[in-house]
C-alpha positions in Angstrom: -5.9 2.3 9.4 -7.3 -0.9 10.6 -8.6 -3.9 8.6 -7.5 -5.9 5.6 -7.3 -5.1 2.2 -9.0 -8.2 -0.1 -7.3 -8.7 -3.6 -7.8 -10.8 -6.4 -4.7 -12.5 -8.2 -6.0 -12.1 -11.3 -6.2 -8.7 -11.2 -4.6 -4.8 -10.7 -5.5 -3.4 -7.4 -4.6 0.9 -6.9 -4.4 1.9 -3.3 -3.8 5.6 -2.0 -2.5 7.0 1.4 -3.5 10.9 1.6 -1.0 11.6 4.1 -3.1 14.6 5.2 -4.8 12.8 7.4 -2.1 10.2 8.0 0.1 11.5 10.3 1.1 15.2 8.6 1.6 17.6 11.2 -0.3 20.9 10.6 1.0 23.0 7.3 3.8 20.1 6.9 4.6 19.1 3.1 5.6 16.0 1.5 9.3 16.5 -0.1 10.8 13.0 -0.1 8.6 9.8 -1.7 10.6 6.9 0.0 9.1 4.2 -2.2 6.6 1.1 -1.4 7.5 -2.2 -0.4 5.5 -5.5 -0.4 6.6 -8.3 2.1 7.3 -10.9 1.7 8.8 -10.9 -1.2 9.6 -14.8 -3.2 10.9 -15.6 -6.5 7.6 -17.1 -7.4 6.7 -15.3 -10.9 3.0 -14.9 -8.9 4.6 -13.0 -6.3 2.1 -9.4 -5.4 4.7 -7.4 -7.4 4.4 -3.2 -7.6 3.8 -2.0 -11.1 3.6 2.3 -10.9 3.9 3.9 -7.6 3.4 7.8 -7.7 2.8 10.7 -5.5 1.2 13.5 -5.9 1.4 16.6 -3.6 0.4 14.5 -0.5 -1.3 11.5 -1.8 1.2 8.5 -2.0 -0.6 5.8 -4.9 0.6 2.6 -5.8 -0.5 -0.4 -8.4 0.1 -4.0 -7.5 -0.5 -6.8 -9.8 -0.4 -10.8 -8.7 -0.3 -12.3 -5.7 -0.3 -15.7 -4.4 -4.0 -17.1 -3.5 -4.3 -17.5 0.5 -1.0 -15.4 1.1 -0.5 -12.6 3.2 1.4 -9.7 2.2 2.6 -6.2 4.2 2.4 -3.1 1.9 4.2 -0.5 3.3 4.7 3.7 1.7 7.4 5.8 3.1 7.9 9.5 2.8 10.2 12.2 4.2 8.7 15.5 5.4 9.8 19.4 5.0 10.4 18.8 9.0 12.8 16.2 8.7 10.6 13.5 9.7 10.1 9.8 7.9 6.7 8.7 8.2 5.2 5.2 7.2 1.6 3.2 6.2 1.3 0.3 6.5 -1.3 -1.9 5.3 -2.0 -5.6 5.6 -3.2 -7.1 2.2 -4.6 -10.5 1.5 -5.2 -12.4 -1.8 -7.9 -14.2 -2.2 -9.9 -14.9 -5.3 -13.3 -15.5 -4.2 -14.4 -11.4 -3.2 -13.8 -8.5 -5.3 -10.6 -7.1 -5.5 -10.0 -4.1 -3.2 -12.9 -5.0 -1.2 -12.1 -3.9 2.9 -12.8 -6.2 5.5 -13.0 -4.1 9.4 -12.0 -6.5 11.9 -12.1 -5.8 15.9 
């Protein structure tokens, strides 16, 4: 996945990775949800903080909540595999009041 993800701090934001088509080899399973992470991570109390992660079959979903205006944060899902393998997403999200939240900006 390329771009950005565009959040607003006032607000929730969900995000999925279907792992089906991100990176799953052919008739592979999820088995292990690894957990999400958020870098960095501050002890400001406006810190982008996770507030429900789930999966589901192979869909990994997370909920994030805050964020400081102008910072940049990495959002990362892990998961194990029925093969023995760890796979990880990462995303690159920015907050930044003025669009909608969870609008995607492409870039080159």
């Amino acid at each position: 996945m390329r771009g950005t993800i565009l959040k607003d701090p006032n607000s929730e934001l969900a995000f999925a990775i279907d792992w089906r088509a991100s990176g799953l080899l052919k008739h592979e399973q999820v088995v292990d949800d690894l957990g999400w992470t958020v870098q960095p991570v501050d002890n400001d109390p406006n810190c982008l903080r996770i507030i429900e992660q789930t999966i589901r079959a192979c869909c990994s979903r997370v909920v994030l909540t805050g964020g400081v205006e102008g910072q940049v944060y990495l959002l990362t899902c892990t998961i194990g595999t029925d093969t023995k393998r760890v796979l990880k997403q990462a995303v690159i999200l920015r907050i930044a009041a003025d669009k909608l939240s969870g609008d995607f900006d492409e870039f080159d």
